[in-house]
DOLORO-101306 format. One record per residue (C-alpha): residue number from 1; residue in three letters; chain; x, y, z. Coordinates in nm, 2 decimals. Example, Ala and Ser with C-alpha at 12.3 -4.5 7.8 and 13.67 -1.06 7.14 Angstrom:
<pt><num>1</num><residuo>ala</residuo><cadena>A</cadena><c1>1.23</c1><c2>-0.45</c2><c3>0.78</c3></pt>
<pt><num>2</num><residuo>ser</residuo><cadena>A</cadena><c1>1.37</c1><c2>-0.11</c2><c3>0.71</c3></pt>
//
This chain:
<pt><num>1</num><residuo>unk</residuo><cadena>A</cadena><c1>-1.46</c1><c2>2.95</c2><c3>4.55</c3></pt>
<pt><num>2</num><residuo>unk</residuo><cadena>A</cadena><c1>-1.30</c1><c2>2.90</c2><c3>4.22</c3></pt>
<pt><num>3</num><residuo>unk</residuo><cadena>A</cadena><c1>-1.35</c1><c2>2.65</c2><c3>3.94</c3></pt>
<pt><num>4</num><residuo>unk</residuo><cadena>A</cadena><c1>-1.11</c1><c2>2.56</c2><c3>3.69</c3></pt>
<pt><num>5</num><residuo>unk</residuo><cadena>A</cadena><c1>-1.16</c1><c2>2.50</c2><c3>3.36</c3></pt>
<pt><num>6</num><residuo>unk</residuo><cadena>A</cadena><c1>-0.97</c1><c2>2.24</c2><c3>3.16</c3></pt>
<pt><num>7</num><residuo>unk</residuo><cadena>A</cadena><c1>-0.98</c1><c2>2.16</c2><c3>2.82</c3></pt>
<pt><num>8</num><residuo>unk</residuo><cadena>A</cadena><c1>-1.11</c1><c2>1.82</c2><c3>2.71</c3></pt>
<pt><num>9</num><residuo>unk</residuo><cadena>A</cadena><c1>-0.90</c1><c2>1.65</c2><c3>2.48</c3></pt>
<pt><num>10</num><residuo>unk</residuo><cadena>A</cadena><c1>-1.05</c1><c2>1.75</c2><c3>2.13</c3></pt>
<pt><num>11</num><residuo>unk</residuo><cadena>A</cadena><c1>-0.94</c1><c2>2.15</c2><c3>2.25</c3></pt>
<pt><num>12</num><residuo>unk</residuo><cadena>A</cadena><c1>-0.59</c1><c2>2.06</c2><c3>2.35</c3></pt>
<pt><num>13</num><residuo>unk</residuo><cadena>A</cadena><c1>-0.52</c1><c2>1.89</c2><c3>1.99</c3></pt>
<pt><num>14</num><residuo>unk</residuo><cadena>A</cadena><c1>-0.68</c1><c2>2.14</c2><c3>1.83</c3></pt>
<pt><num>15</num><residuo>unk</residuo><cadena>A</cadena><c1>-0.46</c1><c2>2.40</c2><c3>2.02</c3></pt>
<pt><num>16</num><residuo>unk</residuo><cadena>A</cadena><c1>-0.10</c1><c2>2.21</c2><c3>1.97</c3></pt>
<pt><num>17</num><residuo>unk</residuo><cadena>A</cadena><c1>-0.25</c1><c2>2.16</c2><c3>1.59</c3></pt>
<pt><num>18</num><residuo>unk</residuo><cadena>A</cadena><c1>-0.32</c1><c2>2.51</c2><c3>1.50</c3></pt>
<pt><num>19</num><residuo>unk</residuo><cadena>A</cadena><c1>-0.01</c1><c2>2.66</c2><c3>1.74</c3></pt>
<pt><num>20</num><residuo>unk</residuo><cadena>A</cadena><c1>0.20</c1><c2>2.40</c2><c3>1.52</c3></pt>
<pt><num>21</num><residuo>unk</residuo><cadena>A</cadena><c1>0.07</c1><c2>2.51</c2><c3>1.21</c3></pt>
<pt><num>22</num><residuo>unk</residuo><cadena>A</cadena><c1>0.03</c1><c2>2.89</c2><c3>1.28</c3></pt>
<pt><num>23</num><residuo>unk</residuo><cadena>A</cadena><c1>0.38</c1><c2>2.86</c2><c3>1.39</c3></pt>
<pt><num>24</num><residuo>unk</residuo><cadena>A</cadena><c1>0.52</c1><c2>2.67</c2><c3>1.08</c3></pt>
<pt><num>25</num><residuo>unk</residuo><cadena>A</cadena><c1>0.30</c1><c2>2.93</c2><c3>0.87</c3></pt>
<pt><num>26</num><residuo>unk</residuo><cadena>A</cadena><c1>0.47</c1><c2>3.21</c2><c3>1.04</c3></pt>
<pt><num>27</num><residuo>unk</residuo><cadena>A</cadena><c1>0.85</c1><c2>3.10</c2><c3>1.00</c3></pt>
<pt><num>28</num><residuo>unk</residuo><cadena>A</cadena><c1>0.73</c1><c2>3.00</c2><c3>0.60</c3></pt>
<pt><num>29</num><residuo>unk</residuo><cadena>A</cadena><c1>0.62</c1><c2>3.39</c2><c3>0.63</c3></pt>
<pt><num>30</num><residuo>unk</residuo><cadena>A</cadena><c1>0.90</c1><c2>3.56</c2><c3>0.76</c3></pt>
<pt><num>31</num><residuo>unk</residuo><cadena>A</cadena><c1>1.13</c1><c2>3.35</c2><c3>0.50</c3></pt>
<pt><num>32</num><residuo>unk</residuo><cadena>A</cadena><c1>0.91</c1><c2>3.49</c2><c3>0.23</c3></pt>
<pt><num>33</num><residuo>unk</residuo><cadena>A</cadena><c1>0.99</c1><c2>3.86</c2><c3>0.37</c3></pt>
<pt><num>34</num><residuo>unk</residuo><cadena>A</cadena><c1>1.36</c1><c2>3.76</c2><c3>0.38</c3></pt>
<pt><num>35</num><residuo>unk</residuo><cadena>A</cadena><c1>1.35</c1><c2>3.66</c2><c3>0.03</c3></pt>
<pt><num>36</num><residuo>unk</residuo><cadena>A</cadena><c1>1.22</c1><c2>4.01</c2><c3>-0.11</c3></pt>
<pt><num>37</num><residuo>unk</residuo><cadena>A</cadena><c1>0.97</c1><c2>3.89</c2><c3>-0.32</c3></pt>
<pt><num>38</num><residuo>unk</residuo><cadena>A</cadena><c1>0.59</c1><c2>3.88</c2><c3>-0.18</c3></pt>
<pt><num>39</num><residuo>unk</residuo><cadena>A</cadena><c1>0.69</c1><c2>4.04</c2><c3>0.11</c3></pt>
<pt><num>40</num><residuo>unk</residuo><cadena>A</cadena><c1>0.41</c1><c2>4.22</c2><c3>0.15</c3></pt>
<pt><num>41</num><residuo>unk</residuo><cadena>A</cadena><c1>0.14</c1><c2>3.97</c2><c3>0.11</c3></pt>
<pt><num>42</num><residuo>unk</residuo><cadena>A</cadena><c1>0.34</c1><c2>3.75</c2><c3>0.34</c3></pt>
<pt><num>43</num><residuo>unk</residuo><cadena>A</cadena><c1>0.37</c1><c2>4.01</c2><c3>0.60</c3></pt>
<pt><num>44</num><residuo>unk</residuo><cadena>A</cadena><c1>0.02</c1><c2>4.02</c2><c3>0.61</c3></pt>
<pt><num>45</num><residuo>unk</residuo><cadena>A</cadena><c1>-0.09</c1><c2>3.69</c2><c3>0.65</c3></pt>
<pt><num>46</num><residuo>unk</residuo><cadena>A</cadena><c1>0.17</c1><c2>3.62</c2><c3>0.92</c3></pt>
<pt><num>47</num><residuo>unk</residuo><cadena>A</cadena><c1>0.03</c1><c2>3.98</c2><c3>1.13</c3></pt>
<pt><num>48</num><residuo>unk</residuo><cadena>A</cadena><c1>-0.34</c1><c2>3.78</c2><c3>1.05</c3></pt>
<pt><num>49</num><residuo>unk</residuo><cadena>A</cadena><c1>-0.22</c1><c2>3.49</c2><c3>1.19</c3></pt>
<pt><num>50</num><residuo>unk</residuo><cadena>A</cadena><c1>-0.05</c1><c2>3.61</c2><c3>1.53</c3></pt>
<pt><num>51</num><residuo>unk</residuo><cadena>A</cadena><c1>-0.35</c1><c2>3.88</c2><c3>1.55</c3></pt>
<pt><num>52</num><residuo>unk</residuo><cadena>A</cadena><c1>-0.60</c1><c2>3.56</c2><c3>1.54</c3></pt>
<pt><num>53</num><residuo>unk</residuo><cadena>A</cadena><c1>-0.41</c1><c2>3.35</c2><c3>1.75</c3></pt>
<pt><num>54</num><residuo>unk</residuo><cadena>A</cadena><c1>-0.32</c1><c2>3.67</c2><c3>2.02</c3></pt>
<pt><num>55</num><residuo>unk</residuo><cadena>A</cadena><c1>-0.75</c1><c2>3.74</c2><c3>2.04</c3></pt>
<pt><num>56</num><residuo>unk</residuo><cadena>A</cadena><c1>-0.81</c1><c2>3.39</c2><c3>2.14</c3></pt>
<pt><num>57</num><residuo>unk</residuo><cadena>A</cadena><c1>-0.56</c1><c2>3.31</c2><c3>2.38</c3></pt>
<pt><num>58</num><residuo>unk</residuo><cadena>A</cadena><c1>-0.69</c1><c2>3.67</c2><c3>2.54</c3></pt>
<pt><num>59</num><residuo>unk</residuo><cadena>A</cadena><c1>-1.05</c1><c2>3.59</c2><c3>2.51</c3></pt>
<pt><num>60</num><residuo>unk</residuo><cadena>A</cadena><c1>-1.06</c1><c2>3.27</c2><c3>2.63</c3></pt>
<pt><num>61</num><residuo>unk</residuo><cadena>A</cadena><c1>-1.21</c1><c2>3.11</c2><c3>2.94</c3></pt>
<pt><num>62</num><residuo>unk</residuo><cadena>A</cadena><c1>-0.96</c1><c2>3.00</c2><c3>3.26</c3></pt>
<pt><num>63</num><residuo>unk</residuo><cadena>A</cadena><c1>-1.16</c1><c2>2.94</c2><c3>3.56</c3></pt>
<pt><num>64</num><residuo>unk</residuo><cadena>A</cadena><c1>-1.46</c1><c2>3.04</c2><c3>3.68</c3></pt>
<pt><num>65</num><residuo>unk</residuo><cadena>A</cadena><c1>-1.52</c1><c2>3.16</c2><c3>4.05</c3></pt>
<pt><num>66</num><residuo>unk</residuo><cadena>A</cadena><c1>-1.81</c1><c2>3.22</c2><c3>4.28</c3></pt>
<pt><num>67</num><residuo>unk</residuo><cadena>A</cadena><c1>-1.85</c1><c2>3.50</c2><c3>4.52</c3></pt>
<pt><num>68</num><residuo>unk</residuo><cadena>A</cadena><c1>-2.11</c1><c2>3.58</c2><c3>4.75</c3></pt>
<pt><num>69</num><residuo>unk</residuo><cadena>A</cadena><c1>-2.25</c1><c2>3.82</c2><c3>4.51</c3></pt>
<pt><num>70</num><residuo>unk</residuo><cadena>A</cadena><c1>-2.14</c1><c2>3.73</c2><c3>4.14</c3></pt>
<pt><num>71</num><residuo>unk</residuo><cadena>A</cadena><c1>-2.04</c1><c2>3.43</c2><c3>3.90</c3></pt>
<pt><num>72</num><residuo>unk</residuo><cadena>A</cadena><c1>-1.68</c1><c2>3.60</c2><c3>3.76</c3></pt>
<pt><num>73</num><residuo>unk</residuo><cadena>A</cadena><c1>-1.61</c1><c2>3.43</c2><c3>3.43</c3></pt>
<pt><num>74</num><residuo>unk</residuo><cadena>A</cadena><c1>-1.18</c1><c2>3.45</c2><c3>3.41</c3></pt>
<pt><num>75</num><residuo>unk</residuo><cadena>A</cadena><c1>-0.98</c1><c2>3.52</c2><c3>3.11</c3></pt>
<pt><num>76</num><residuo>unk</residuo><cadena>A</cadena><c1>-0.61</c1><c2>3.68</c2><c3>3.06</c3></pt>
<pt><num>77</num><residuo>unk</residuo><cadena>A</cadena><c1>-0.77</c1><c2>4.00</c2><c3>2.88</c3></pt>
<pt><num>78</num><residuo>unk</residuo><cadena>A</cadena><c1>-1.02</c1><c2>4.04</c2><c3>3.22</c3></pt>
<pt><num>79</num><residuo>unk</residuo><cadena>A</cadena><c1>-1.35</c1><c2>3.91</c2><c3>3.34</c3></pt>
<pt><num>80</num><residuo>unk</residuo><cadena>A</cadena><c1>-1.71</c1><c2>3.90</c2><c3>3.29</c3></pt>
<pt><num>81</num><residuo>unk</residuo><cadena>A</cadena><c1>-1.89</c1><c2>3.93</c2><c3>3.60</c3></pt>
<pt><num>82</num><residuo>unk</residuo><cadena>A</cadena><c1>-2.27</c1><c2>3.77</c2><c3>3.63</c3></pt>
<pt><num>83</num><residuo>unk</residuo><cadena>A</cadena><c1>-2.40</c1><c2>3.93</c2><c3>3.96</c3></pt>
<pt><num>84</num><residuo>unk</residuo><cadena>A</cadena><c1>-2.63</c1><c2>3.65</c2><c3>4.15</c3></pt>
<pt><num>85</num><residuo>unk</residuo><cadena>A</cadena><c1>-2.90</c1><c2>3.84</c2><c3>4.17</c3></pt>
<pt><num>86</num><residuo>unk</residuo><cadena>A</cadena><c1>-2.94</c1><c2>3.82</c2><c3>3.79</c3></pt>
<pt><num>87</num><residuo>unk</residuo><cadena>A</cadena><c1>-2.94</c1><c2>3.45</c2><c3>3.73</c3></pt>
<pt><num>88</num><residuo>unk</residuo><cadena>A</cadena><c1>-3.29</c1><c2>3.31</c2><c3>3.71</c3></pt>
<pt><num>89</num><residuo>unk</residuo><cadena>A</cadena><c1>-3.13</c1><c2>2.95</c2><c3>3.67</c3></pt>
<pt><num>90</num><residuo>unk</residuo><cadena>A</cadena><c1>-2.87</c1><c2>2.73</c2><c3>3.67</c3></pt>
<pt><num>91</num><residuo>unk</residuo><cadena>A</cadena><c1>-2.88</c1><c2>2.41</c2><c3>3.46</c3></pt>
<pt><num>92</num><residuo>unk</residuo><cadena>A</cadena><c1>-2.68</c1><c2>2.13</c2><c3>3.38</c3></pt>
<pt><num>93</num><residuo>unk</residuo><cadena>A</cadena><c1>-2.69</c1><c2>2.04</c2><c3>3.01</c3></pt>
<pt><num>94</num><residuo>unk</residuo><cadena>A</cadena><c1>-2.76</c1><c2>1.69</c2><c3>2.85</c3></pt>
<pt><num>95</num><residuo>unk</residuo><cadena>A</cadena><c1>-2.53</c1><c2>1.60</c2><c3>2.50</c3></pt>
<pt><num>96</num><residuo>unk</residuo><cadena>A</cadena><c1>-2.84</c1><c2>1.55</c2><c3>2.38</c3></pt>
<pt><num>97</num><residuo>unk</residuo><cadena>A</cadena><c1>-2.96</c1><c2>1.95</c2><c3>2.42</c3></pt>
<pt><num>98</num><residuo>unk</residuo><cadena>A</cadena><c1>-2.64</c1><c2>2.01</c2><c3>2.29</c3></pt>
<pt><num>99</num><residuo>unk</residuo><cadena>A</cadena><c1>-2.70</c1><c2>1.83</c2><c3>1.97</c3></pt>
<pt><num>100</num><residuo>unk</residuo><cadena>A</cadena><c1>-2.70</c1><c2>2.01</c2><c3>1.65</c3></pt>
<pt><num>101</num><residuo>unk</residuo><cadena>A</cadena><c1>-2.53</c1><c2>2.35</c2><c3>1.78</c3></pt>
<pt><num>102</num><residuo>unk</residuo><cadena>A</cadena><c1>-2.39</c1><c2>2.60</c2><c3>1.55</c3></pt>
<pt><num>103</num><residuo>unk</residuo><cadena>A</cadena><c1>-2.09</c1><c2>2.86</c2><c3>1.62</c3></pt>
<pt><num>104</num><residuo>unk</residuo><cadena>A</cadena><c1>-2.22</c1><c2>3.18</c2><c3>1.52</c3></pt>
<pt><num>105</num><residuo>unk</residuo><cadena>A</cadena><c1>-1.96</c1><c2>3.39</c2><c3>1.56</c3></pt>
<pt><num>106</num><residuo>unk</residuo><cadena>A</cadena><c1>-1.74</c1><c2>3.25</c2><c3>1.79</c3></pt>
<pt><num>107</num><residuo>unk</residuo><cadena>A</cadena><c1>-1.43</c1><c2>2.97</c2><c3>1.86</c3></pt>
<pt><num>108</num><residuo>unk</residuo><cadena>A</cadena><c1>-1.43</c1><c2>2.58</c2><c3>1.83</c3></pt>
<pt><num>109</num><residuo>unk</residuo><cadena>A</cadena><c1>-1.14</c1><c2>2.46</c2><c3>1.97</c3></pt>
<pt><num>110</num><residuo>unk</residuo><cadena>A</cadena><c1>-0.82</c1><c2>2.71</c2><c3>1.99</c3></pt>
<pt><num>111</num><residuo>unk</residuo><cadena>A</cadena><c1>-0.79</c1><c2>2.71</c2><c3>2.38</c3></pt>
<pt><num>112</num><residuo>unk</residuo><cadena>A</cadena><c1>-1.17</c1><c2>2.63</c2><c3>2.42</c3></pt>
<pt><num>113</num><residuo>unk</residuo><cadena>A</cadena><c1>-1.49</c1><c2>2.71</c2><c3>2.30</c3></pt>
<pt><num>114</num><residuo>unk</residuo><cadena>A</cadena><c1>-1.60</c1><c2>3.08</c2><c3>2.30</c3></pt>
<pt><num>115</num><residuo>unk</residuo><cadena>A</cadena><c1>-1.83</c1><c2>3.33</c2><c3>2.14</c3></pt>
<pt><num>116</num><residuo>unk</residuo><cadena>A</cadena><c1>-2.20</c1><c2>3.31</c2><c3>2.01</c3></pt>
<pt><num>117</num><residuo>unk</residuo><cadena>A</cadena><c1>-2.39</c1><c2>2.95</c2><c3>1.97</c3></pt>
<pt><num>118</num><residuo>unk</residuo><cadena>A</cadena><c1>-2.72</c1><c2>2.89</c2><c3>1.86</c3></pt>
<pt><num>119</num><residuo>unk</residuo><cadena>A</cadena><c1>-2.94</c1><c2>2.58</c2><c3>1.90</c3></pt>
<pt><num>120</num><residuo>unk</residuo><cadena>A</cadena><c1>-3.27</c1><c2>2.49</c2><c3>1.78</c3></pt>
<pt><num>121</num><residuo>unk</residuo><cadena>A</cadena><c1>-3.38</c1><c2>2.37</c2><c3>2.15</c3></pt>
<pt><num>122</num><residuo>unk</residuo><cadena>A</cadena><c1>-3.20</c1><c2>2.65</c2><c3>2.35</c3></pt>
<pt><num>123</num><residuo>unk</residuo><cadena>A</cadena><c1>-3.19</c1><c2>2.91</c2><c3>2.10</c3></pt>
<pt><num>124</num><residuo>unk</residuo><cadena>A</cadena><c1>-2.91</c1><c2>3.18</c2><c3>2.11</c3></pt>
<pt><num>125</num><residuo>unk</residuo><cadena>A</cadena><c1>-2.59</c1><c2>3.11</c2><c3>2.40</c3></pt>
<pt><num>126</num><residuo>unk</residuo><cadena>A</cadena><c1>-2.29</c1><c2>3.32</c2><c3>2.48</c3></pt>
<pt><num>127</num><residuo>unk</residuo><cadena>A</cadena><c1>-2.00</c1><c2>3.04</c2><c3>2.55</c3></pt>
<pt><num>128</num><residuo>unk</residuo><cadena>A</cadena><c1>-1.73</c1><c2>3.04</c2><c3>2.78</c3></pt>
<pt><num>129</num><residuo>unk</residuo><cadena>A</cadena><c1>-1.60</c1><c2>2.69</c2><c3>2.78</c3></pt>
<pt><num>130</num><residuo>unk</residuo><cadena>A</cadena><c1>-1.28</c1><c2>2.53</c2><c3>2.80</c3></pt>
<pt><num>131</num><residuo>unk</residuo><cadena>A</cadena><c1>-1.48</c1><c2>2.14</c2><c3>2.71</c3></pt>
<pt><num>132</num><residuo>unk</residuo><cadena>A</cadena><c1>-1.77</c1><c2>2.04</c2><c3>2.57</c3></pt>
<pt><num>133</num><residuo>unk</residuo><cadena>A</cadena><c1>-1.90</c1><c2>1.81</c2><c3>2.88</c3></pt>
<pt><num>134</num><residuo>unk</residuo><cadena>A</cadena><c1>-1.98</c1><c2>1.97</c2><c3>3.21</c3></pt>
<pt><num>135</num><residuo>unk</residuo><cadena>A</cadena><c1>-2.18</c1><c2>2.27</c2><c3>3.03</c3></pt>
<pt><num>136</num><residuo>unk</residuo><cadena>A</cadena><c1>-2.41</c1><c2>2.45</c2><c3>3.29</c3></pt>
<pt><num>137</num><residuo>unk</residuo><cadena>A</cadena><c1>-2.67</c1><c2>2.69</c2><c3>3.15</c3></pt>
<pt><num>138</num><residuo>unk</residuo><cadena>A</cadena><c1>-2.71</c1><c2>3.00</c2><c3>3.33</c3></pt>
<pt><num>139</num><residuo>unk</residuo><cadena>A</cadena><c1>-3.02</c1><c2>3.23</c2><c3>3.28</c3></pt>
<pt><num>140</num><residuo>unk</residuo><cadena>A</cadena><c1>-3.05</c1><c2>3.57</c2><c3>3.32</c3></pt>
<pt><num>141</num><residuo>unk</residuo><cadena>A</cadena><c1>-3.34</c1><c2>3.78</c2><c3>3.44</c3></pt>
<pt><num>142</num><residuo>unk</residuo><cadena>A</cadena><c1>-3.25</c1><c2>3.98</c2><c3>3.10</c3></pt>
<pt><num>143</num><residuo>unk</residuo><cadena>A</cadena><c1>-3.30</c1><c2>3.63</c2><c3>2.91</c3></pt>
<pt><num>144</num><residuo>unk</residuo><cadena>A</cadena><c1>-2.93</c1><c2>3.60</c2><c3>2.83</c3></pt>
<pt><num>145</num><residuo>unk</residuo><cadena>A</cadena><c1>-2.82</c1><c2>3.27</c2><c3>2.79</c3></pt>
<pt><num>146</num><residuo>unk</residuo><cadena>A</cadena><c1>-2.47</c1><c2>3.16</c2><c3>2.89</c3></pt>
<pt><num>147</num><residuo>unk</residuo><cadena>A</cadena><c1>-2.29</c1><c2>2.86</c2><c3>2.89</c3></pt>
<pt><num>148</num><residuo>unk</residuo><cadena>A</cadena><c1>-1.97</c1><c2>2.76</c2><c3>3.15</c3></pt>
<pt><num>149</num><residuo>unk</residuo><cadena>A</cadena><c1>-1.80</c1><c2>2.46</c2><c3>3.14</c3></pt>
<pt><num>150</num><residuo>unk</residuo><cadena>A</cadena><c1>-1.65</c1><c2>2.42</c2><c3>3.53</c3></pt>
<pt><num>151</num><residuo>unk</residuo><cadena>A</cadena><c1>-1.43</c1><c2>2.10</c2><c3>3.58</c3></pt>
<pt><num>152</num><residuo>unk</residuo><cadena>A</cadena><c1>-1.71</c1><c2>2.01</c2><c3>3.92</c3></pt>
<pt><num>153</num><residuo>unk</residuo><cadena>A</cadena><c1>-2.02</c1><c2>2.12</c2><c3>3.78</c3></pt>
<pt><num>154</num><residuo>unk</residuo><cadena>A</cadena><c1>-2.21</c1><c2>1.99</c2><c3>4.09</c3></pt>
<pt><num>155</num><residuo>unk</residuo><cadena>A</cadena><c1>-2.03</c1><c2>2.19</c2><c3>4.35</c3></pt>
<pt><num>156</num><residuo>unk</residuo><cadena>A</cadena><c1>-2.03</c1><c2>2.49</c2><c3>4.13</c3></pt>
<pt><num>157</num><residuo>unk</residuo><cadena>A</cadena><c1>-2.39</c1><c2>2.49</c2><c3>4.12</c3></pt>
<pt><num>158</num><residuo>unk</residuo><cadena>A</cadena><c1>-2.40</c1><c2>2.40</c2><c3>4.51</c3></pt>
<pt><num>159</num><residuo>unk</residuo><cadena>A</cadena><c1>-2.17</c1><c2>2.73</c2><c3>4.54</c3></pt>
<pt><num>160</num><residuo>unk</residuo><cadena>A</cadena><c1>-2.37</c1><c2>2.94</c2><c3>4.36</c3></pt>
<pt><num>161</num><residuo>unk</residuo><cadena>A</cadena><c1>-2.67</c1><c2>2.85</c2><c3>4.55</c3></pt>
<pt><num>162</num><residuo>unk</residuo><cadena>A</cadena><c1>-2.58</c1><c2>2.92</c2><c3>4.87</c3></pt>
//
């Protein structure tokens, strides 16, 4: 079955935000480069700024699905696939758990929220979320800690057990 994952609102301002302003940044570039003077520099931050905007749109989080056999985590680059028989649990999260989380290395906001988080009550999490409500812990036998954000977190988990 799949899952979709929308973003809450604070992701889809920060997306139209930063595509505004990466955009405005760009043009502001490529009149720089026109101009002959600073070209260089300004080539460079405008290849920066489409390669950082390019990784995240790839990288991040579409919908989810569940198989018979696997959690598949979609995004436009591919998918990360969670085989069933590796999840210990499945738990919905609390704000409150949530509290005091830190991005690692990872994305707030640009078309979700992605990458490596660290807590002081969970400890280490690999995100793929499109919101920050709805967040489902999943387990692995190997201790890995990942966090999904489907848009019916009860019927995902009802999926996934059955």
């Amino acid at each position: 079955m799949i899952f979709k994952a929308s973003l809450d609102t604070v992701a889809k301002i920060l997306t139209i935000g930063i595509t505004l302003l990466f955009g405005a940044s760009v043009l502001l570039q490529v009149s720089i480069i026109k101009s002959g003077q600073g070209a260089g520099v300004a080539f460079g931050i405008s290849t920066l700024l489409v390669i950082i905007y390019a990784v995240c749109y790839l990288l991040h989080p579409v919908q989810y699905t569940v198989t018979t056999t696997a959690i598949v985590i979609h995004r436009p680059l591919g998918k990360i696939s969670i085989p069933k028989s590796e999840v210990l649990t499945i738990t919905p999260l609390t704000s409150e758990q949530m509290k005091w989380t830190i991005r690692t290395f990872g994305v707030g906001g640009l078309f979700g929220y992605f990458g490596k988080f660290a807590n002081s009550k969970i400890g280490n999490m690999t995100w793929y979320a499109s919101r920050r409500n709805n967040m489902l812990l999943i387990t692995t036998t190997s201790h890995k800690k990942i966090i999904i954000t489907p848009d019916n977190p009860d019927l995902f988990i009802q999926h996934v057990n059955t």
